[in-house]
TORFITOR-75148 format. One record per residue (C-alpha): residue number from 0; residue in one letter; chain; x, y, z. Coordinates in steps of 0.001 Angstrom, whole numbers, plus 500000, padded with zeros to 6 digits. Layout:
<rs>
[r NUM,"a","A",[X,Y,Z]]
...
</rs>
This chain:
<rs>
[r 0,"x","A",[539416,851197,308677]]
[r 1,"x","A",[539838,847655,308231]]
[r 2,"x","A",[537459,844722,309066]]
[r 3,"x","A",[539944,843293,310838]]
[r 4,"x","A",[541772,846335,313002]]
[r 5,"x","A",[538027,847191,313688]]
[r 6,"x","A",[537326,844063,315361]]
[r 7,"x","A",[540489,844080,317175]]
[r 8,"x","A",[539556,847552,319079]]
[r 9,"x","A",[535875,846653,320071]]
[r 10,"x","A",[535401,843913,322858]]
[r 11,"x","A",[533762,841353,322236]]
[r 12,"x","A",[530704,842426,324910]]
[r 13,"x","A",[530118,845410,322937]]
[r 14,"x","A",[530554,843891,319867]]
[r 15,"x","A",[527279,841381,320473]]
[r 16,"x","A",[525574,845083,321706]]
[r 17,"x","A",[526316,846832,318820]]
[r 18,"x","A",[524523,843991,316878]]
[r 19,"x","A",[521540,843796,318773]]
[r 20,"x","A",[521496,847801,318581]]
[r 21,"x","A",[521820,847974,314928]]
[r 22,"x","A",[519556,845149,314371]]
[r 23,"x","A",[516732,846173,316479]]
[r 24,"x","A",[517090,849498,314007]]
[r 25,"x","A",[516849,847851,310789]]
[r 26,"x","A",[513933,846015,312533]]
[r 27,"x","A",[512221,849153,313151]]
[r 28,"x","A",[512415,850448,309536]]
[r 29,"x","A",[511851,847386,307897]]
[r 30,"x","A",[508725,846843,309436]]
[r 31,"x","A",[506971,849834,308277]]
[r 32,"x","A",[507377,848654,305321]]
[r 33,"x","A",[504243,846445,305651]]
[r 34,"x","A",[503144,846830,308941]]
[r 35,"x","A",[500939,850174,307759]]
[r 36,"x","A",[499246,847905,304965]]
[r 37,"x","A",[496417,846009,307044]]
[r 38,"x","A",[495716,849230,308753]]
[r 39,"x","A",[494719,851015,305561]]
[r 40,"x","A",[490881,850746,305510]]
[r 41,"x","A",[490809,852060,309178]]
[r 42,"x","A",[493124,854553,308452]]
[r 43,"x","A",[491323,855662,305359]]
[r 44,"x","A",[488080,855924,307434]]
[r 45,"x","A",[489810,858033,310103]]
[r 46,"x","A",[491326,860483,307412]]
[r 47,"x","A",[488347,860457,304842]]
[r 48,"x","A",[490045,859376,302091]]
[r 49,"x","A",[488892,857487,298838]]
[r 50,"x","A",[490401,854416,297680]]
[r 51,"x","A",[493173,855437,295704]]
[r 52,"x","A",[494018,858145,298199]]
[r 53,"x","A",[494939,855696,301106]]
[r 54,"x","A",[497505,854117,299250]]
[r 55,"x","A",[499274,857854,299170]]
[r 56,"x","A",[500299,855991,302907]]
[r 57,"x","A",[502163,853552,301145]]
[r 58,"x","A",[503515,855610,297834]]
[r 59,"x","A",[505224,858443,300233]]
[r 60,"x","A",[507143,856559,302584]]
[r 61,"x","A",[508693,854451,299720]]
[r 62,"x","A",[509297,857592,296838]]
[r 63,"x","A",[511168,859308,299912]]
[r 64,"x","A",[513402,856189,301031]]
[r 65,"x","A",[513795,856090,297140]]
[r 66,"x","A",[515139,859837,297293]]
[r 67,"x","A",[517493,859516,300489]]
[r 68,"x","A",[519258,855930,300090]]
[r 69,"x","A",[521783,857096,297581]]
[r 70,"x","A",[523287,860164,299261]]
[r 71,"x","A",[523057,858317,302764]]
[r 72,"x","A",[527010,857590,302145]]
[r 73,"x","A",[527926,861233,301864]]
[r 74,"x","A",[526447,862331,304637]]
[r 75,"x","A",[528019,859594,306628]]
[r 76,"x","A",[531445,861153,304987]]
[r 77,"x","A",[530511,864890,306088]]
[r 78,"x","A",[529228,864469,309446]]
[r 79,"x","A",[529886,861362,310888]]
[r 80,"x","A",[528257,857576,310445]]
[r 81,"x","A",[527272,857825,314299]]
[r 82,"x","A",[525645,860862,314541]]
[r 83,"x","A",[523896,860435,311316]]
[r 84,"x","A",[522462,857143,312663]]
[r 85,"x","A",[521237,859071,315926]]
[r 86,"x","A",[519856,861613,313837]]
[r 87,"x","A",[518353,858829,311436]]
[r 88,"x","A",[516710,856897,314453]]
[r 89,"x","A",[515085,860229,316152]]
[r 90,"x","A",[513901,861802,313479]]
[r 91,"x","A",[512419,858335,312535]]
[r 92,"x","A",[510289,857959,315817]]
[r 93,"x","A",[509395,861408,315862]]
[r 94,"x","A",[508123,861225,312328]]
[r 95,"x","A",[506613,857720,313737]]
[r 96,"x","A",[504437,859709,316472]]
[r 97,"x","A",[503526,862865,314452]]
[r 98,"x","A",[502027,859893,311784]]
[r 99,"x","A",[499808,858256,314775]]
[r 100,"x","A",[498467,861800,315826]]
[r 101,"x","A",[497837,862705,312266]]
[r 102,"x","A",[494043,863905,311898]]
[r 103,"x","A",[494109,864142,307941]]
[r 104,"x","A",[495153,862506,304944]]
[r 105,"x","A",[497428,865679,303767]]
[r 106,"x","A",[499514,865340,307414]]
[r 107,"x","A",[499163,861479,307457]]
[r 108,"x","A",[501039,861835,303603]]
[r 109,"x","A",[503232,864181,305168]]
[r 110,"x","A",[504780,862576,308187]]
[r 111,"x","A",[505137,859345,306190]]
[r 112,"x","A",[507321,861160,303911]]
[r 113,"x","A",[509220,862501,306934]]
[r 114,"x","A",[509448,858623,308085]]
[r 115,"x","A",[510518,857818,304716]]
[r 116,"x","A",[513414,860366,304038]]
[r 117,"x","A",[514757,859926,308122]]
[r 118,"x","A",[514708,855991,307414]]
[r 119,"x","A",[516601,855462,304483]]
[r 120,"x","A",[519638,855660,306051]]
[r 121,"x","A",[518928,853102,308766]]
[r 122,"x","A",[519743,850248,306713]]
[r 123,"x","A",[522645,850818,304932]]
[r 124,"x","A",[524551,852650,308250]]
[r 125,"x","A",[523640,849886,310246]]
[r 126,"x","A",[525172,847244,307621]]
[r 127,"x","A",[528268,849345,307309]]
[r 128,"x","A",[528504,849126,311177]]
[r 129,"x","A",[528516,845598,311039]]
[r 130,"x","A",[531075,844890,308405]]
[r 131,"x","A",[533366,847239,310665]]
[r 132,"x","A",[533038,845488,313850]]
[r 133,"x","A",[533463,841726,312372]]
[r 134,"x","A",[536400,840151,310796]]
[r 135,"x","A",[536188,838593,307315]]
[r 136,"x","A",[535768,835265,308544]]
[r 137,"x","A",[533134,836111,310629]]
[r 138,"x","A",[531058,838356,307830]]
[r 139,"x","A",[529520,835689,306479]]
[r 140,"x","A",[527230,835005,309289]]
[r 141,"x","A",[527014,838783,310830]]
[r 142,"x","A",[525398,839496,307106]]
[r 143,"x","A",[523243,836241,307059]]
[r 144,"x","A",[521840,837792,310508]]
[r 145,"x","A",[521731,841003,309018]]
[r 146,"x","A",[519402,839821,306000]]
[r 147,"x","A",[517003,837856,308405]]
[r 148,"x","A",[516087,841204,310266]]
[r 149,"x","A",[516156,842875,306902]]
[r 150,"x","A",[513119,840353,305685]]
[r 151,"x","A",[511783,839430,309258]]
[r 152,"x","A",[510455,843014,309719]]
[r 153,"x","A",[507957,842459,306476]]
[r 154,"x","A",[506958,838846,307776]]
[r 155,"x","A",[506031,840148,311101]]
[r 156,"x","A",[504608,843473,309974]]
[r 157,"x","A",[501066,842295,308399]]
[r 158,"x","A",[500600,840183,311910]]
[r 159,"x","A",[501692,842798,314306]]
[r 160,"x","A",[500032,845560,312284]]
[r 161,"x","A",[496830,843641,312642]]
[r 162,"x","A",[496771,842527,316056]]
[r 163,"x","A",[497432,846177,317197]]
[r 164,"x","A",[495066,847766,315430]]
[r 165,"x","A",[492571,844944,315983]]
[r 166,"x","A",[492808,845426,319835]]
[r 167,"x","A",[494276,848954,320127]]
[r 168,"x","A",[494373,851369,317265]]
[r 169,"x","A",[495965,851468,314081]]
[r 170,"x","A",[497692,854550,315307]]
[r 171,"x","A",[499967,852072,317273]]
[r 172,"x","A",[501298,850740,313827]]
[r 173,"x","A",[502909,853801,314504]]
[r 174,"x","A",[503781,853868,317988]]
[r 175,"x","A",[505272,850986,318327]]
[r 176,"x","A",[508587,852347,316781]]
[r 177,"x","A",[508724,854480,320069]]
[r 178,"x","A",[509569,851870,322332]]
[r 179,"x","A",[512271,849828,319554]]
[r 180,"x","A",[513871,853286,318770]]
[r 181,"x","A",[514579,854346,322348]]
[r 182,"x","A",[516538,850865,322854]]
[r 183,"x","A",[518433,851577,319500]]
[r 184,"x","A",[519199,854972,319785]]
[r 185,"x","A",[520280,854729,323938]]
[r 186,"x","A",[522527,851277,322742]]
[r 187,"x","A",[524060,853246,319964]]
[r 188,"x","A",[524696,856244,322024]]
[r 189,"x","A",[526994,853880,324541]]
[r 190,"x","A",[528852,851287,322370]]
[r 191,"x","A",[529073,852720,319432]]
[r 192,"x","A",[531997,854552,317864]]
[r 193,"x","A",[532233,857480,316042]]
[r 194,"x","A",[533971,857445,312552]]
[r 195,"x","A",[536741,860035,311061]]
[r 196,"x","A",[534610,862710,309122]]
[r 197,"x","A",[536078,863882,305923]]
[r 198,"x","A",[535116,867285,305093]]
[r 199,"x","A",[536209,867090,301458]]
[r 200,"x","A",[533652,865117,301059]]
[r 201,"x","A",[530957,866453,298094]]
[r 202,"x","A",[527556,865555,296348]]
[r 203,"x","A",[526470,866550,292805]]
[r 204,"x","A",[523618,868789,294244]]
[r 205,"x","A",[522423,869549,290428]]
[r 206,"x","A",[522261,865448,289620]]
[r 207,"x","A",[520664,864723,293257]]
[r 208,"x","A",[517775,867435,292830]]
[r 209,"x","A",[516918,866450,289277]]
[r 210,"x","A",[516575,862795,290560]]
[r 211,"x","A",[514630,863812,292966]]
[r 212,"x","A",[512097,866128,291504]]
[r 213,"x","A",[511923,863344,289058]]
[r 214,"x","A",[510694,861032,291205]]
[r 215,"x","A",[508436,862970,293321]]
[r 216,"x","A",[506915,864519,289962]]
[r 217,"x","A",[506303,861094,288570]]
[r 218,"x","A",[504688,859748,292108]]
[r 219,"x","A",[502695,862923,292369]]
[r 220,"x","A",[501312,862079,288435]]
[r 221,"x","A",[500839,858970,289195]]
[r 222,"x","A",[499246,859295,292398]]
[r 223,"x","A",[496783,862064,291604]]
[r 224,"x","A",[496231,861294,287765]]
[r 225,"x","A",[493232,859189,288284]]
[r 226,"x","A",[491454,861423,290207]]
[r 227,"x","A",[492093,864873,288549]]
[r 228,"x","A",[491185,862412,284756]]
[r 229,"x","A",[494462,862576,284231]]
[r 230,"x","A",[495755,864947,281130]]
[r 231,"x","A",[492256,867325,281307]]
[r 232,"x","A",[493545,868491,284398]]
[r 233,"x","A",[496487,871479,284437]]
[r 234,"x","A",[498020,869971,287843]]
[r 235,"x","A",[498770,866759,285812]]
[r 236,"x","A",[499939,868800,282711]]
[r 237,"x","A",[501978,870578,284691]]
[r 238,"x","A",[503540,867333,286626]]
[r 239,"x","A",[504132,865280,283094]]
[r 240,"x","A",[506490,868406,282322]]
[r 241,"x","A",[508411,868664,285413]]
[r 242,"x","A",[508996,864893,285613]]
[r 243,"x","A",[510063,865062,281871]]
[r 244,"x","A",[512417,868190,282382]]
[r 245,"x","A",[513903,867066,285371]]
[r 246,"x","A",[514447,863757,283544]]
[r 247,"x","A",[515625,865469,280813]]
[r 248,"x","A",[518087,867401,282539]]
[r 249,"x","A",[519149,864609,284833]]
[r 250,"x","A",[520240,862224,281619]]
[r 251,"x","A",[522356,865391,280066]]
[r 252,"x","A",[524105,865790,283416]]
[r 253,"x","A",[525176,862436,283641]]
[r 254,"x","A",[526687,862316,280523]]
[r 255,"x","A",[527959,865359,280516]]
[r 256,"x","A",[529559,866218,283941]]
[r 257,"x","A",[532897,865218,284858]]
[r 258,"x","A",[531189,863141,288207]]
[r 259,"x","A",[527297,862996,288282]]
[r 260,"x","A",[525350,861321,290916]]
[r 261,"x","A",[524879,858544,288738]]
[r 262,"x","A",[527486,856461,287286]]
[r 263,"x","A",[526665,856433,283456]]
[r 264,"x","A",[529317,854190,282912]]
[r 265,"x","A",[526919,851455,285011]]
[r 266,"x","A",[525156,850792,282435]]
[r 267,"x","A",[527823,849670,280233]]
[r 268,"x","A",[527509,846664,282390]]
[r 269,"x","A",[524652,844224,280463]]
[r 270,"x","A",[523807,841944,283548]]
[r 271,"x","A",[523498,844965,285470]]
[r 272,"x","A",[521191,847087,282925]]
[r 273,"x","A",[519211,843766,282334]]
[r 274,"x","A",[518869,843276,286528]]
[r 275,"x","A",[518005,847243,286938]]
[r 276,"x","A",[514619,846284,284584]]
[r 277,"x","A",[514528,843065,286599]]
[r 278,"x","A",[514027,844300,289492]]
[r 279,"x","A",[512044,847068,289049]]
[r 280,"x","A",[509467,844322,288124]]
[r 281,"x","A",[509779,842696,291194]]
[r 282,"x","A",[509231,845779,293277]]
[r 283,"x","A",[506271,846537,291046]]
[r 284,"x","A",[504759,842783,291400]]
[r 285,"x","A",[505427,842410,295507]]
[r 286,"x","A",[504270,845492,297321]]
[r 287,"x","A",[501478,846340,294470]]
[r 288,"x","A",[500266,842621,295110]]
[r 289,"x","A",[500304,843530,299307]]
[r 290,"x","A",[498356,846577,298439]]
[r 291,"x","A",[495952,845118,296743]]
[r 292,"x","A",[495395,842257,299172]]
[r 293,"x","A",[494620,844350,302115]]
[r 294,"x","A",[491234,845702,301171]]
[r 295,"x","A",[490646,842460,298970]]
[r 296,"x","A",[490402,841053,302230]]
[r 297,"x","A",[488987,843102,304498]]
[r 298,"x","A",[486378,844985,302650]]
[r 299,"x","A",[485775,842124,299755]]
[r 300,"x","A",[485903,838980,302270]]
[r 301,"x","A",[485215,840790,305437]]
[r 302,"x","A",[488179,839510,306869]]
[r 303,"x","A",[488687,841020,310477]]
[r 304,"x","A",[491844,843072,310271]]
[r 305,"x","A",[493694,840562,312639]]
[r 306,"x","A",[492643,837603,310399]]
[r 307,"x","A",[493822,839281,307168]]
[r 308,"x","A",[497407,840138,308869]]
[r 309,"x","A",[497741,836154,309735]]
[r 310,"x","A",[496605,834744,305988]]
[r 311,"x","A",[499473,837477,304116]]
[r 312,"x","A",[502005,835944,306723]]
[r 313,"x","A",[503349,833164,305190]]
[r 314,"x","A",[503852,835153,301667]]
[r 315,"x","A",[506699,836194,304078]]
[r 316,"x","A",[507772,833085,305464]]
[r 317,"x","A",[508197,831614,301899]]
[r 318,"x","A",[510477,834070,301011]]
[r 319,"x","A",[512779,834033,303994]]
[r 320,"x","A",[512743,829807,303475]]
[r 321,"x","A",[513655,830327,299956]]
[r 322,"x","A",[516357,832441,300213]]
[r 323,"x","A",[518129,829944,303034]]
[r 324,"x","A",[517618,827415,300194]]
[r 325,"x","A",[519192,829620,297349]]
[r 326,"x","A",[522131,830604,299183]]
[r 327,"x","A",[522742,826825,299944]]
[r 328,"x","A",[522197,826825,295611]]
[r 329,"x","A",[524219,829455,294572]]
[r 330,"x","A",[527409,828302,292966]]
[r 331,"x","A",[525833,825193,292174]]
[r 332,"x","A",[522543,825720,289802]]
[r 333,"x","A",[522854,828367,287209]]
[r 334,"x","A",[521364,831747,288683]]
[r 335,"x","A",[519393,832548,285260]]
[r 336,"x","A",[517673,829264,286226]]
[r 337,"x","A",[516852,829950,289563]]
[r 338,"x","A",[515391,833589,288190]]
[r 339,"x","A",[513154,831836,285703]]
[r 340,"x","A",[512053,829802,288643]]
[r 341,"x","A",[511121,832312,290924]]
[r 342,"x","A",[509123,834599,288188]]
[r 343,"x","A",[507723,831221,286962]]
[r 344,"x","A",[506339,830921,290656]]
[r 345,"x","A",[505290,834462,290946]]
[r 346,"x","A",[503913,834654,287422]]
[r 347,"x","A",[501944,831137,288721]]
[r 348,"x","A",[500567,832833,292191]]
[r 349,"x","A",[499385,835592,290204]]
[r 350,"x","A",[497313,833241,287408]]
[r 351,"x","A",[495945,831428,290422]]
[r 352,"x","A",[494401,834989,291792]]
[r 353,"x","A",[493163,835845,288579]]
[r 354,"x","A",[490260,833649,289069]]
[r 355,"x","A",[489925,834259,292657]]
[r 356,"x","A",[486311,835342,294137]]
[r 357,"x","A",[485245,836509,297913]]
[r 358,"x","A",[484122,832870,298670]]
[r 359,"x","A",[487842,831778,298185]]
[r 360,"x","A",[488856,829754,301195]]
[r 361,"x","A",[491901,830844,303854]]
[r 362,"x","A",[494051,827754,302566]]
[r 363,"x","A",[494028,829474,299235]]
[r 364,"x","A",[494525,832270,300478]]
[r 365,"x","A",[497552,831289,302364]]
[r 366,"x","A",[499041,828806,299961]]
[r 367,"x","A",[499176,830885,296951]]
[r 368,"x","A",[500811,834288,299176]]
[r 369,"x","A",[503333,831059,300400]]
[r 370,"x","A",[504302,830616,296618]]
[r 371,"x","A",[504873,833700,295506]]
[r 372,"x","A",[506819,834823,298647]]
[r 373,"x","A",[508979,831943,297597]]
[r 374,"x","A",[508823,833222,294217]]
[r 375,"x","A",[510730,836603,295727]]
[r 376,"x","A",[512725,834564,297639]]
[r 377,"x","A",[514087,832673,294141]]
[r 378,"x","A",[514822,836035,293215]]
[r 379,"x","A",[516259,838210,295408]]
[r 380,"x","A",[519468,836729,295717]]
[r 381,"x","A",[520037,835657,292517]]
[r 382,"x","A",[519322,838471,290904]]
[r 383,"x","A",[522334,840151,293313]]
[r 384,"x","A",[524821,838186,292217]]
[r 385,"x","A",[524378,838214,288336]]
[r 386,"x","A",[523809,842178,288806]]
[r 387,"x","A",[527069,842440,290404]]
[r 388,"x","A",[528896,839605,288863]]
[r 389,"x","A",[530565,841499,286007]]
[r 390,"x","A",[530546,845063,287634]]
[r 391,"x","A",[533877,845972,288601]]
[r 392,"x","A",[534824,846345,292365]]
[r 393,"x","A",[535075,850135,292346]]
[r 394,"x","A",[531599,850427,290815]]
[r 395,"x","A",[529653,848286,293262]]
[r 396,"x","A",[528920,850903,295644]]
[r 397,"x","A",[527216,853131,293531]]
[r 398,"x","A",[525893,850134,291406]]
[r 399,"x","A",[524015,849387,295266]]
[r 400,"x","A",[522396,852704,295393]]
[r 401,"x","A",[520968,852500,291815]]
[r 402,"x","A",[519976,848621,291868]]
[r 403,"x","A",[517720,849997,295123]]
[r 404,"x","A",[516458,852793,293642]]
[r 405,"x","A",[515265,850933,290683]]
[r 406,"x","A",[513077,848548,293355]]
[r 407,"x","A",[511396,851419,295274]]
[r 408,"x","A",[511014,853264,292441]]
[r 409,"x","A",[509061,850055,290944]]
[r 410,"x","A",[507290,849743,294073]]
[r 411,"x","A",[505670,852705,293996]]
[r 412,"x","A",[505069,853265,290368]]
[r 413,"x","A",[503385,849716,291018]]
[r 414,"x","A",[501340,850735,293988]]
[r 415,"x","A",[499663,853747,291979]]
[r 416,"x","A",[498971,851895,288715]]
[r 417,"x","A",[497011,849194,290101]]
[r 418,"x","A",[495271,851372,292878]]
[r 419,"x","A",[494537,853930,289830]]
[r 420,"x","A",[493002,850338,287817]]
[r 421,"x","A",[491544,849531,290403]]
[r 422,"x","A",[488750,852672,290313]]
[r 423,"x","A",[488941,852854,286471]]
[r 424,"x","A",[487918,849356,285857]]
[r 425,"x","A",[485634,849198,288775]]
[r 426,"x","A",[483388,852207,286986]]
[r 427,"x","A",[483992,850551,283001]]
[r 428,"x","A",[482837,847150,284317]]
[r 429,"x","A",[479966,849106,286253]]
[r 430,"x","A",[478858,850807,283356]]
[r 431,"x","A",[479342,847471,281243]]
[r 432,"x","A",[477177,845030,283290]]
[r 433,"x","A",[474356,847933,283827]]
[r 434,"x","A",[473556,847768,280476]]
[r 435,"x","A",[472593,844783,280976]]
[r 436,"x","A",[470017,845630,283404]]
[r 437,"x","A",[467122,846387,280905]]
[r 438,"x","A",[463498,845074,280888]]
[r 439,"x","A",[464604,843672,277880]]
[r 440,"x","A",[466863,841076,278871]]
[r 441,"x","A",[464747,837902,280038]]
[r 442,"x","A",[467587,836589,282359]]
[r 443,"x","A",[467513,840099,284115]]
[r 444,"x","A",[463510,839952,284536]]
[r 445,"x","A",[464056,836657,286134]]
[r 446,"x","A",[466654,837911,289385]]
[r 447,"x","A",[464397,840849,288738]]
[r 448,"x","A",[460951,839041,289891]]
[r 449,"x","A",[463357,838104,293073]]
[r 450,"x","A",[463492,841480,294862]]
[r 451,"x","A",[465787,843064,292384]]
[r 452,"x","A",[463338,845369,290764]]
[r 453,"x","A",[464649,848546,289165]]
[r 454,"x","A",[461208,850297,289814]]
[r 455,"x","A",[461826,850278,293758]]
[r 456,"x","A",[464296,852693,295414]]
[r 457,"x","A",[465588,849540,297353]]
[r 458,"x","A",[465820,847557,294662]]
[r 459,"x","A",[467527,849971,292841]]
[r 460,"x","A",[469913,850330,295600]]
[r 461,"x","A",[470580,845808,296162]]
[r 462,"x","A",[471018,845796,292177]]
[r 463,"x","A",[473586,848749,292090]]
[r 464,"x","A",[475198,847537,295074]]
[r 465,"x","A",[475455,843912,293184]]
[r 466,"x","A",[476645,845771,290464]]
[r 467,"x","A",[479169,847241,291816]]
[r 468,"x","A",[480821,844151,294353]]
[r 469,"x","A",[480865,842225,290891]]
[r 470,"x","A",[482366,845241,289213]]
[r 471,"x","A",[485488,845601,291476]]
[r 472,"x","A",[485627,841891,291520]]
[r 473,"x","A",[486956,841732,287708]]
[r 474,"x","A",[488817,844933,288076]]
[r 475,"x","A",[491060,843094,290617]]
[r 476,"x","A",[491155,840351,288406]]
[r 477,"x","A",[492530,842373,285825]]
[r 478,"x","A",[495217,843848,288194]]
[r 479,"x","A",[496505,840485,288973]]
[r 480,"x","A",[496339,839774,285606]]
[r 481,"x","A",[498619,842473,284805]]
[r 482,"x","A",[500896,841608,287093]]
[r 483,"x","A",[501064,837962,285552]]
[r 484,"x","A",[502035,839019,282004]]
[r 485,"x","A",[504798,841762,283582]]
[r 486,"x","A",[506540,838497,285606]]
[r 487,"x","A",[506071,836819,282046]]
[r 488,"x","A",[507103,839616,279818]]
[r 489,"x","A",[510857,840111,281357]]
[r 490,"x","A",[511410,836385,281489]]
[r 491,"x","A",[513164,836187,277951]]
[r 492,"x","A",[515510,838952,279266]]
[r 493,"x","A",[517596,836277,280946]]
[r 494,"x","A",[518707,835457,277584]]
[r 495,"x","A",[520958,838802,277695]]
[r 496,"x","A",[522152,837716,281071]]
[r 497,"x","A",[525313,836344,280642]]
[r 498,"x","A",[526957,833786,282910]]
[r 499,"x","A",[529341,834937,285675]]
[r 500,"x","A",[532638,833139,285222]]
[r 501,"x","A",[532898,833172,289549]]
[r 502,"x","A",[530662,834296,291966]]
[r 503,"x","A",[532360,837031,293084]]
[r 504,"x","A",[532082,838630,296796]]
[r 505,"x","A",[528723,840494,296578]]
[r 506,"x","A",[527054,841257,299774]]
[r 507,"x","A",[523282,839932,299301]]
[r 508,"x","A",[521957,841799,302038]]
[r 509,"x","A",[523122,845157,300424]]
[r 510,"x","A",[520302,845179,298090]]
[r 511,"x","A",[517570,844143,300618]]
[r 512,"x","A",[516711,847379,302455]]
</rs>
């Protein structure tokens, strides 16, 4: 159906509806996103989990979005965008609910997997409704509305997230998507159209379940690797050779079978190859930074949970600011400029936290999450167009699916490596600076003459607790540290980027669910 027939046959009162419907849905999914993160400590006291368990919370819902966004366009084919949308939005709040009652960590892991795989489908559905419903004259500004909700949801979700469970619970991170869904799903019921189903319509099951066990058996090595000691442990054994199998088997299918899931002949494409590696980087550097900033505040600064969702706000607001700025830029400054630019600015945010301590003040705080949000913002678009720039026409939808793959794959690989870090370099620097801790080192015997005595049970207990704030301390300074040099390290990649002759029509917003 054409933009333009499609706009002819929906009034214009339903039209503005059917935005607000679709909108408030995109809303809904991008917020949980980040509204979960300031919530973590509470929820990992609730659940009993350790440190690098929590972030499981995090891991699931994105490695399932990961799984589901690809095939979301066939099952629009065989059943119907509408009802897949209605199926989407109810399974979402139910999944929503079930994660607010959850009593455990296993059922907590397991409804935000159920959130995760109902959800992915939210975004792109809802952006194909609106490029149905509005002419191409008016598409310009439908998607520029579209990508605000797309990025407002993870701007608001740190404040919201906080202030709920601040006041409330943080089981109303959850239950909040009760109220937003009901609107979405009763306004999509009404005004919304059904679309012609095709039943021809097929999926390379073999290529789709070898992705899939991929991923999950990668997450679930990742995830679980630190605390079983990784390759001493069967479990991870046995995970390292299902992920490798299944990748294994997925690469031979694609270049094998006559139409695999993915599109081999994508990565012919240079800027597109070179943008896949790009921005897995930046899903690895943004929601692995958020992760570690939540308990960085709260349980290294003893920020109050509201407090801590109001300083990560404007990392956020720089990125929506930045990308108003870029779009004005794009045609205008080279876009391998403006992506050296916006790593530049994320690889500087990241140097600045290196050397960051609990006594650093809220300003800092707030300034430095302000630059590197802008940093994402520098990217983002950018990024979208070079990626696409030399793709052909015909190749751009499935070039979508991959390009967001790549990021939520990124994100969560990025999540678990730095939460993983995080406990391995907190017991190495613990072990380190104990050793220290000996009658024979004069400098000790001084702090030691100053309560600190290793003779006493209590002073035993003040030194290793000393010990052990300093300890994670420098392991979080490593992380961000690690994070620097990846933002560095694909820098001179924009040297295989080659310049786009036009901009050609790429839809920005495609790539930022």
């Amino acid at each position: 159906m054409s933009s333009a027939s499609a706009s002819a046959a929906t009034p214009v009162a339903n039209r503005g509806a059917i935005t607000a419907c679709v909108i408030l849905a995109v809303i809904m999914q991008a917020l949980d996103t980040t509204i979960a993160n300031v919530a973590l400590p509470y929820i990992q006291g609730s659940v009993s989990a350790s440190a690098d368990q929590i972030n499981w919370v995090l891991t699931s819902y994105i490695v399932a979005a990961a799984i589901m966004t690809p095939p979301s366009g066939f099952l629009a084919a065989k059943f119907g965008r509408k009802r897949v949308l209605l199926v989407a939005i109810a399974g979402f709040v139910v999944a929503s609910v079930l994660c607010g009652l959850a009593q455990s960590l296993n059922q907590i892991v397991a409804f935000r997997l159920l959130q995760g795989l109902f959800g992915a489908s939210l975004v792109p559905l809802s952006q194909g409704i609106l490029l149905d419903i509005y002419t191409v004259e008016e598409r310009g500004s439908a998607m520029a509305l579209f990508g605000v909700s797309v990025m407002v949801g993870p701007v608001l979700g740190p404040v919201i997230g906080g202030w709920l469970t601040d006041n409330i619970s943080w089981r109303w991170v959850f239950y909040i998507n009760v109220p937003i869904g009901a609107l979405a799903f009763a306004g999509i019921v009404i005004f919304v159209s059904e679309t012609k189903r095709d039943a021809l319509a097929k999926l390379d099951w073999f290529g789709f379940g070898m992705m899939s066990l991929f991923i999950a058996a990668l997450q679930l090595f990742l995830d679980r690797g630190e605390q079983l000691d990784w390759f001493s442990s069967g479990e991870i054994m046995l995970e390292a050779i299902v992920c490798a199998a299944a990748f294994y088997l997925l690469l031979v299918h694609t270049l094998t079978a006559e139409k695999s899931f993915v599109n081999p002949k994508l990565f012919l494409d240079q800027n597109f190859t070179v943008s896949m590696i790009f921005i897995f980087v930046v899903g690895v550097t943004y929601l692995a930074s958020l992760a570690l900033m939540t308990p960085y505040l709260q349980t290294l600064m003893g920020y109050p949970v509201i407090t801590a969702g109001i300083v990560m706000g404007p990392r956020g607001l720089g990125t929506m600011l930045c990308m108003f700025i870029v779009g004005r830029l794009i045609g205008k400054v080279d876009t391998r400029l403006l992506l050296v630019l916006g790593l530049g600015l994320t690889a500087w945010a990241m140097y600045d936290m290196t050397g960051w301590t609990p006594d650093v003040s809220q300003w800092t705080i707030v300034s430095v999450g302000f630059i590197q949000g802008a940093g994402l913002g520098f990217l983002f678009v950018p990024l979208t167009t070079i990626a696409f720039a030399t793709l052909p026409a015909h190749m751009r939808g499935d070039g979508t699916g991959l390009y967001n793959l790549s990021r939520n794959i990124g994100s969560a690989v990025g999540i678990s490596i730095v939460s993983a870090l995080i406990v391995e370099n907190t017991q190495s620097n613990h072990e380190s600076i104990a050793a220290y801790v000996t009658p024979f080192n004069h400098a000790f015997n001084a702090v030691a003459a100053q309560g600190l005595s290793p003779v006493t049970a209590a002073g035993r207990a003040s030194l290793n607790e000393i010990i052990t704030l300093q300890s994670t301390i420098i392991a979080y300074m490593d992380d961000f540290k690690l994070l620097m040099l990846m933002s560095l390290a694909v820098i001179p990649l924009v040297l295989l980027l080659r310049k786009p002759k036009a901009a050609p029509a790429v839809d920005h917003s495609a790539v930022m669910e």
